[in-house]
C-alpha positions as MATLAB code, in Angstrom:
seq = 'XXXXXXXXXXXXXXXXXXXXXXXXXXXXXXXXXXXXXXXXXXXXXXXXXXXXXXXXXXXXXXXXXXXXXXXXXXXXXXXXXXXXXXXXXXXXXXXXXXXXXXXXXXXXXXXXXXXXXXXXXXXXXXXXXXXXXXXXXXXXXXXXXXXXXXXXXXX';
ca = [
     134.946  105.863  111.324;
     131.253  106.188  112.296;
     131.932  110.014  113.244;
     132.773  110.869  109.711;
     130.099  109.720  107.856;
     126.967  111.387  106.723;
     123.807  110.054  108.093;
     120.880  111.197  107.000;
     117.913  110.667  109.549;
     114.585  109.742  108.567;
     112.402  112.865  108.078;
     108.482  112.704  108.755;
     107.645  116.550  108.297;
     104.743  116.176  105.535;
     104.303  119.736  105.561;
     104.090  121.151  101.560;
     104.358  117.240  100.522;
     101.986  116.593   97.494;
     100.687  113.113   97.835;
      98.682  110.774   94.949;
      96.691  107.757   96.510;
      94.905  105.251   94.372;
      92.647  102.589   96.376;
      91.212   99.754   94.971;
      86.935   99.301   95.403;
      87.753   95.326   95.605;
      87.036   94.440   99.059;
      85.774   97.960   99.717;
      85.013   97.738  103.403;
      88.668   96.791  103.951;
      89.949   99.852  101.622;
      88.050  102.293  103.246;
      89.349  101.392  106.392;
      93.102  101.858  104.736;
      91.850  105.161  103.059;
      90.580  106.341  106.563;
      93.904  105.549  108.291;
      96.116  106.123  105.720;
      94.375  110.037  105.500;
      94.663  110.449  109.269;
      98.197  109.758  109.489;
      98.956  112.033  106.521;
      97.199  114.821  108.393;
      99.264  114.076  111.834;
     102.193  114.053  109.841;
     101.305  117.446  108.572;
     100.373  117.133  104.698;
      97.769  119.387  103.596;
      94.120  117.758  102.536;
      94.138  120.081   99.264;
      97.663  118.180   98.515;
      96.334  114.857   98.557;
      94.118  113.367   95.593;
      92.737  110.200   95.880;
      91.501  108.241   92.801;
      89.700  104.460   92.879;
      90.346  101.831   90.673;
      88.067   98.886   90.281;
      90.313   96.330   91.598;
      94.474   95.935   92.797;
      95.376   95.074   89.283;
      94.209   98.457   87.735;
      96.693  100.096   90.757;
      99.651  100.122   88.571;
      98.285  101.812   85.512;
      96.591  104.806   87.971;
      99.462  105.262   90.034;
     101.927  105.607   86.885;
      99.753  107.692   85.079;
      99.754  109.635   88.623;
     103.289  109.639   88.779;
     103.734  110.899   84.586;
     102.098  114.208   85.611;
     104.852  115.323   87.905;
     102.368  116.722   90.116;
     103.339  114.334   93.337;
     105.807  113.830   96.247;
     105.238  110.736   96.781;
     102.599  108.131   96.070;
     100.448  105.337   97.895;
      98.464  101.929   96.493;
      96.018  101.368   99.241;
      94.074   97.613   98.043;
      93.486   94.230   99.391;
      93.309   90.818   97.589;
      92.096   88.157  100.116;
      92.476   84.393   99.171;
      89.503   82.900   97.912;
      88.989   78.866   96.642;
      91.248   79.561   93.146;
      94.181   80.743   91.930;
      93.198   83.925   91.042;
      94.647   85.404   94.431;
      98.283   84.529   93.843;
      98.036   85.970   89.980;
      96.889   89.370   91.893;
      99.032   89.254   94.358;
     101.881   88.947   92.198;
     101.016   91.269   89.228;
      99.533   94.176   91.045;
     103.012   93.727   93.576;
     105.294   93.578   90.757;
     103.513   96.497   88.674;
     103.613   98.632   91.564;
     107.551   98.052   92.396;
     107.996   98.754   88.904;
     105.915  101.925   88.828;
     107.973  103.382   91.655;
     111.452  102.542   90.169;
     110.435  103.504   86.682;
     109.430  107.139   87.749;
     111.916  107.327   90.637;
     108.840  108.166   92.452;
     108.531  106.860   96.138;
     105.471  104.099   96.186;
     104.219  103.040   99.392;
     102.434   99.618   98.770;
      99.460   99.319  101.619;
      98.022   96.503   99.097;
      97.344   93.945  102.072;
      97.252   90.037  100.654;
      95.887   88.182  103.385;
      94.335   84.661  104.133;
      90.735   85.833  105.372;
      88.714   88.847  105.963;
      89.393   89.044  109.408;
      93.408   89.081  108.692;
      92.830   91.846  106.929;
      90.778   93.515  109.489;
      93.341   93.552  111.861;
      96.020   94.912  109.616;
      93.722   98.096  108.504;
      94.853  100.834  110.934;
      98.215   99.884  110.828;
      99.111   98.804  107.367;
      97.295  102.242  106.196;
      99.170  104.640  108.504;
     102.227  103.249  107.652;
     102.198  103.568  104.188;
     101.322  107.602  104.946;
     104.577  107.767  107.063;
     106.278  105.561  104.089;
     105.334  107.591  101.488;
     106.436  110.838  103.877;
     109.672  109.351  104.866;
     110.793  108.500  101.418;
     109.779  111.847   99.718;
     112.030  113.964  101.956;
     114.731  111.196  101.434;
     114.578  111.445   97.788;
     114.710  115.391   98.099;
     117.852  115.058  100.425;
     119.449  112.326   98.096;
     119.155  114.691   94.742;
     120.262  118.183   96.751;
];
């Protein structure tokens, strides 16, 4: 049965991919490090730097609103929330957490739009240190994977 269906492999070719990126400035030492990985990894993967724009928000919770208006002009493959919201002494961290998750799944599946979420929520600083490199080059092969899904999907 295997042998007769259709698989489609995933596809990392980000060659002619247009990509939108919005980063939060909240806990900018930690963004910058996504931003810097996340923009290396695009380049491996082959996407352009005069396809990429990258716009800052003040904070995760202003991700959503960027990244939809992003995804309204119909000018991107793919796009990518690059943020973190480390805990601090109140409640304030789980209400970020939450909204700017929830507005950013929504985002994606309202524009049918791929949305790779590199928004790390972490316990301390130094969590999120550790998770920079990785967490930001994997939401450039995210965002690359699921563009040339989508494209093979609606052929």
């Amino acid at each position: 049965m295997l042998d007769a269906i259709t698989r489609i492999e995933p596809n990392l070719d980000g060659r002619g991919l247009k990509i939108g990126i919005a980063m939060s400035r909240f806990n900018e030492p930690v963004c910058l490090g996504l931003r810097d990985a996340c923009l290396a990894e695009l380049a491996r993967l082959g996407v352009a730097p005069s396809d990429v724009v990258l716009a800052s928000a003040p904070g995760a919770l202003e991700l959503p609103l960027v990244l939809k208006t992003m995804a309204a002009s119909g000018r991107f493959d793919a796009l990518i929330a690059l943020g973190a919201v480390i805990r601090g002494e109140t409640y304030h961290f789980e209400l970020v957490s939450n909204e700017s998750g929830a507005g950013l799944t929504r985002v994606g599946l309202d524009a049918s739009i791929p949305l790779a979420n590199a928004v790390l929520t972490t316990e301390t600083d130094e969590q999120a240190e550790v998770r920079v490199q990785e967490k930001g080059a994997d939401a450039a092969r995210v965002a690359i994977e699921m563009a040339r899904l989508q494209q093979v999907l609606r052929a």
